[in-house]
C-alpha positions as CSV (number, residue, x, y, z in Angstrom):
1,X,50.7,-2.8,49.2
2,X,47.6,-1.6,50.9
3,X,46.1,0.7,48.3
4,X,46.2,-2.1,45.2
5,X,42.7,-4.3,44.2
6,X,42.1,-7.3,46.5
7,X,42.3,-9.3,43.8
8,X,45.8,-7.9,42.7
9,X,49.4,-9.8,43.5
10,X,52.6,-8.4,43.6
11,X,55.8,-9.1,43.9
12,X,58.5,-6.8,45.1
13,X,62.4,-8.8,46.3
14,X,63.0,-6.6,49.6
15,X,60.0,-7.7,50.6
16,X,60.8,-11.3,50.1
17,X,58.4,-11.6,46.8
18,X,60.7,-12.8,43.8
19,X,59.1,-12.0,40.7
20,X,61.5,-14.4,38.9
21,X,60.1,-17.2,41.2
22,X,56.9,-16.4,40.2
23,X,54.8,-19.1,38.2
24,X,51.0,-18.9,38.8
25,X,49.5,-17.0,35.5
26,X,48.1,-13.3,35.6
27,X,46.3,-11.6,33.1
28,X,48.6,-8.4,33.6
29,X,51.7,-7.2,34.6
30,X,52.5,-3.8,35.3
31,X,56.2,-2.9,36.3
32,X,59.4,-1.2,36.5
33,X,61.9,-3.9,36.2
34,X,65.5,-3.5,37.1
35,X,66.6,-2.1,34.0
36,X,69.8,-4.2,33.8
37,X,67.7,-7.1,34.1
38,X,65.2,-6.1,31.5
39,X,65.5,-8.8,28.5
40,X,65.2,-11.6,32.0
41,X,62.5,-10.0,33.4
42,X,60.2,-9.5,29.8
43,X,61.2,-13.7,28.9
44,X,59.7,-14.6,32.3
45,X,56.8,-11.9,31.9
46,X,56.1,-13.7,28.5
47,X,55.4,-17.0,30.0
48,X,53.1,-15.6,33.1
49,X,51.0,-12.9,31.3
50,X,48.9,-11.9,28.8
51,X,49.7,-8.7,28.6
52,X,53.1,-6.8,29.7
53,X,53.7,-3.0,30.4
54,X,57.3,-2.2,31.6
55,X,58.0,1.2,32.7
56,X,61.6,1.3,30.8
57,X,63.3,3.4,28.3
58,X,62.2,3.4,24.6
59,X,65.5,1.8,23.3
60,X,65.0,-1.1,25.3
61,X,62.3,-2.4,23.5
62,X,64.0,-2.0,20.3
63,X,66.6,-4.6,20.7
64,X,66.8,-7.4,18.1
65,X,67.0,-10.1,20.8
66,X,64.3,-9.0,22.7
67,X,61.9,-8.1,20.0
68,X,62.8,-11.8,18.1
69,X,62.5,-13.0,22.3
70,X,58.4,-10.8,22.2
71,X,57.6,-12.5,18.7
72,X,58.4,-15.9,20.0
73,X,56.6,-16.1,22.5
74,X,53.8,-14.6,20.5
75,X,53.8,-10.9,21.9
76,X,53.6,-7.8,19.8
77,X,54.3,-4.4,21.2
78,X,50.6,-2.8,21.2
79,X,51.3,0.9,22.7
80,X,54.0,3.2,23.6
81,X,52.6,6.3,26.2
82,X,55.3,8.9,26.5
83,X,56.0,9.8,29.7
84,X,58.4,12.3,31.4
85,X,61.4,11.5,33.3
86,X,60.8,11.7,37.3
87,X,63.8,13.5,38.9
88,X,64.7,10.4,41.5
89,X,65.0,8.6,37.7
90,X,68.6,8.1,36.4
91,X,69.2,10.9,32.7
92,X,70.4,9.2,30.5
93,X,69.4,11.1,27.3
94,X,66.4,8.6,26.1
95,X,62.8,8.8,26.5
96,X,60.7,6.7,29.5
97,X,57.8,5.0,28.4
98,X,55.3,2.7,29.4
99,X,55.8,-0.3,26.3
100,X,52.7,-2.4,26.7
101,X,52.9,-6.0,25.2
102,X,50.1,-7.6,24.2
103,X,49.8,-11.8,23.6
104,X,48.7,-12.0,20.0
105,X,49.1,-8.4,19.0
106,X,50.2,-8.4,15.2
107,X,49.0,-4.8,14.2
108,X,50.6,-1.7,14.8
109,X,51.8,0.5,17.4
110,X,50.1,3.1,19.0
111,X,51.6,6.1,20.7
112,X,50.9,8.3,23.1
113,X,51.9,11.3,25.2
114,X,51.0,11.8,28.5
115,X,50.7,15.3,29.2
116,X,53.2,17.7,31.0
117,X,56.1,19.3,30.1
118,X,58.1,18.5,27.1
């Protein structure tokens, strides 16, 4: 974790960090969560942060439970930026993105595409 900010935490569980534990509030959180854990890891996120971006695929967001769970807690999803599958990444047949949260967004959705190839 030597090239991140000074001023920038982190958590990572095989390094004996448990973002789950975590309880100290950030402005930002910036991650790629376990993707079977995703609707566990955007609750918690939701009580830390002010704003979320989880490297995920697109139909996660969509869910009714976690976009009722984003809207309760007073999130709104603010952007979506396209971005293209790395080849260590799992194909599953739907698009990675970054979905940023954003506490108090009510507006729409912005969306972009990072470039490279499509």
């Amino acid at each position: 974790m030597d090239c991140l900010p000074r001023d920038t935490e982190w958590c990572e569980l095989k390094r004996g960090r448990d973002f789950l534990q975590w309880r100290d509030s950030v402005d930002r959180i910036v991650t790629n969560p376990p993707w079977n854990q995703i609707r566990v890891f955007l609750r918690h996120s939701f009580k830390i942060a002010e704003h979320v971006a989880f490297l995920m695929t697109i139909n996660h967001a969509w869910t009714t439970a976690r976009l009722r769970d984003a809207r309760e807690a007073g999130f709104g999803i603010q952007e979506i930026i396209f971005v293209e599958t790395p080849h260590s990444f799992p194909r599953s047949g739907f698009q990675l993105g970054m979905v940023v949260y954003a506490r108090g967004h009510r507006g729409s959705i912005t969306l972009h595409e990072l470039p490279g190839r499509w």
